[in-house]
C-alpha positions, 0 to 999 in steps of 0.5 A: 392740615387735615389727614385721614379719617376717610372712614369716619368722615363717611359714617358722619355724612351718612348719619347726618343724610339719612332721613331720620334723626341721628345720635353717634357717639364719638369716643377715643383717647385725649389727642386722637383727633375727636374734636378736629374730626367734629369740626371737619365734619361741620364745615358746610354745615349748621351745628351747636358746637359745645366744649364741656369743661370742669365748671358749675351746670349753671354756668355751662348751661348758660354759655351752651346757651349763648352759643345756640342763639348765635347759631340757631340766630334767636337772640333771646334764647341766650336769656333763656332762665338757667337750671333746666337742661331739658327746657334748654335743650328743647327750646334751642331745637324747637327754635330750629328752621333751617332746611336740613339738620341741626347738628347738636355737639356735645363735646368732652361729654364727660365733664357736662354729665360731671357737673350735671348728672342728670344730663344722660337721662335728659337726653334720653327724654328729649331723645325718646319724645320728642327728636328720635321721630322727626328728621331735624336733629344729628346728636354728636356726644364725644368724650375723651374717657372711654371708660366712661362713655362706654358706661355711661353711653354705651353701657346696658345701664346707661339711660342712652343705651340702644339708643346710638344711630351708629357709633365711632371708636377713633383709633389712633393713626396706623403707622401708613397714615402717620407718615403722611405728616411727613412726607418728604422724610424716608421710611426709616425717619416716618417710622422713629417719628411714629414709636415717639409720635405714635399715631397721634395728629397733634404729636406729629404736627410738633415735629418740624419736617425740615429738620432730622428726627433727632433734632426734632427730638431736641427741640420738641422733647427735651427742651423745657420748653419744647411743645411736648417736654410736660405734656404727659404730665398733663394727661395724667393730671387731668384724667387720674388721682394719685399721680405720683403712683401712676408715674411709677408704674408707668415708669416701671412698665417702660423700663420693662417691668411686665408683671405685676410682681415685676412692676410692684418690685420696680416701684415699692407699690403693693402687689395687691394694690396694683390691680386698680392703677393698672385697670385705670390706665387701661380704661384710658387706653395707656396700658394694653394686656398681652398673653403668649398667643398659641389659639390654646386657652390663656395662662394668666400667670403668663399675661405681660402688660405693657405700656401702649401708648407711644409718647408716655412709653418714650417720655417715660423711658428717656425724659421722666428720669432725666428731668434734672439732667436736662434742666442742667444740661440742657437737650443736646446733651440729654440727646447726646449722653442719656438718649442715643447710647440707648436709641437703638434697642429702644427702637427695635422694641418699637419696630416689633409693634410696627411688624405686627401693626403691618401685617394685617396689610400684608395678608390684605396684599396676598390675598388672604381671606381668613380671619387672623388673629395678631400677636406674639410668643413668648416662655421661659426659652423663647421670645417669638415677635410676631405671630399671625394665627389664621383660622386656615391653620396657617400660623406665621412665625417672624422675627423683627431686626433693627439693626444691620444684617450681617448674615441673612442666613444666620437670620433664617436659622434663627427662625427655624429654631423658633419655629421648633421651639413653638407650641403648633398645638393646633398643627397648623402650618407653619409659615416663615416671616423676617421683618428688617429695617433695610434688605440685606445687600446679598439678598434673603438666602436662596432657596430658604422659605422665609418671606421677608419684608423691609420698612418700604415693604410696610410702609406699601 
């Protein structure tokens, strides 16, 4: 089952239409979907798909090679003599005839370029002399590290660079997206499934849409043997070194740690030394970096970091810590005892990230035409959820609940408190937000200027 990507699928197209050759790099974090986007877009179409992995230039080259000759369907390029990147290349597109264009894929580009470093300024040559003026080749190169295809793709000093026909950044699924692996569930189940899943395709196809989502957590999560019980451990281990330090601090960063002095008490790391762990999780699109969002300068001693990516953050919350317990007791009871007395607050952080992943629709939906800037407050008296900053001078000020309403009104005081609380040093005007779970079986207060928004309402 293919979802989404509408977007993509369209630049792709294009790129592979238009009249001259196309070079598109492809890039985003290890399971977003690369690689099934690739093949989708093949489909129909005749295209050299190659997988780079960690193995000796010779071999790979070899094995590229071997493919080529069945596509291109010249047996005797798969003799050709190894050891030359650019003769393999040139000879595997000068051997093409077909009517349209030959679709060259290199994927996890960063393991070819690994094993043979040269490759980025071979493509270059092959690029510049003798494909970019014709119209019989589409260059797809797609890599999982995006700290590396952003240097060594798209950099300045990277021999490809200004070279790109178009590029594509893929970005995990929105939540409105994710939900549509599990159709048949209610908005509350789409989105516990989306703060565990993420907006990650291959996460949610793990999710048995008969069942429950906590039974779905037994199953895919907490059994030794459940799809996603190790995966993690796996990222980590194929992308980083020093893996036991990453897994402190990523730790650290799901227990609430969100300074770095925060994360070097919670692990026993040197403050000093953080810097270069945190930057490499950053690279790889684990960890973001927040600030309290006002429109004013930024006080980096107020920047927090926090862990973004949605099934380390669970993993790393509930199962990391309980590896022992579950191999003893078994998943029910790790569901039952180390899990749900903690589910609740857990999911209500998670809701707040859905809140502000929302809110660009809602102002899509009310008609606002100026650019915004998405985000959240926070000092040593208030924490604000959400903060809509419009070039306008409009800020939206809101506030997110998980749990049941049990007085709409108290709910608007709250707000208002915030409201006065909030540095509007730009004197922009204010607006009100409750992001809830369910509406109140009363209604919002009448007459009170909060706008309110319920899981259906996001979920529109």
């Amino acid at each position: 089952m293919f979802i989404g990507r509408e977007d993509e699928l369209d630049v792709l197209r294009r790129e592979y239409d238009r009249t001259a050759s196309a070079l598109v790099p492809i890039y985003g974090r290890r399971r977003v979907g690369k690689s099934e986007l690739i093949l989708r877009f093949l489909e129909g179409r005749r295209g050299i798909y190659f997988l780079g992995k960690v193995a000796a230039g010779d071999l790979q080259m070899r094995e590229f090679l071997g493919e080529a000759a069945r596509v291109v369907g010249e047996p005797l390029l798969a003799e050709l003599p190894t050891g030359d990147w650019k003769k393999a290349l040139l000879a595997v597109t000068q051997r093409w005839t077909g009517p349209k264009k030959l679709v060259l894929v290199l994927d996890e580009f960063q393991w070819m370029a690994e094993a043979s470093p040269e490759l980025p300024s071979v493509l270059q040559e092959c690029w510049d002399r003798h494909w970019r003026n014709s119209d019989r080749i589409m260059v797809i190169l797609c890599g999982s590290f995006i700290g590396f295809m952003e240097r060594e793709v798209l950099g300045e000093k990277s021999p490809l660079f200004g070279r790109r026909t178009a590029q594509i950044l893929l970005r995990p699924f929105g939540h409105r997206d994710a939900a549509r692996f599990h159709p048949a569930w209610s908005e509350i189940d789409q989105a516990c499934a989306y703060f565990v899943c993420g907006g990650m395709p291959l996460y949610h196809r793990c999710f048995d849409p008969r069942m429950s989502f906590e039974r779905n957590l037994e199953t895919a999560l907490l059994d030794e043997y459940a799809p996603l019980f190790r995966e993690p451990e796996f990222l980590l281990r194929e992308e980083l070194r020093e893996v036991p330090r990453y897994n402190a601090v990523l730790q650290a960063l799901s227990g609430g740690s969100r300074t770095y002095r925060d994360i070097a008490k919670a692990t026993g790391l040197e403050e000093r030394g953080l810097d270069y762990y945190v930057r490499q999780l950053m690279s790889l699109g684990y960890v973001g970096r927040r600030h309290p969002l006002t429109g004013e300068k930024t006080n980096r001693r107020a920047v927090r970091f926090v862990l973004e990516e949605s099934l380390l953050r669970f993993w790393f919350r509930f199962v990391f810590p309980n590896l022992s317990f579950i191999r003893q007791m078994g998943p029910r009871r790790a569901l039952q005892d180390r899990v749900k007395p903690f589910l609740p607050a857990y999911l209500g952080a998670c809701f707040e990230r859905l809140c502000r992943d929302a809110l660009p629709r809602i102002y899509e939906r009310e008609g606002v035409s100026a650019a915004f800037t998405i985000g959240e407050y926070w000092d040593k008296n208030v924490q604000i959820d959400v903060v809509g900053l419009r070039d306008d001078r409009w800020t939206d000020l809101g506030e997110c609940k998980w749990g049941a309403i049990r007085s709409p009104a108290a709910l608007a005081r709250e707000i208002e408190d915030k409201v006065r609380a909030y540095p509007n040093q730009r004197g922009a005007t204010i607006g009100r937000r409750a992001f809830v779970r369910r509406m109140p079986k009363s209604g919002p207060p009448k007459g009170s200027p909060v706008v309110w928004h319920d899981l259906e309402d996001l979920y529109r």
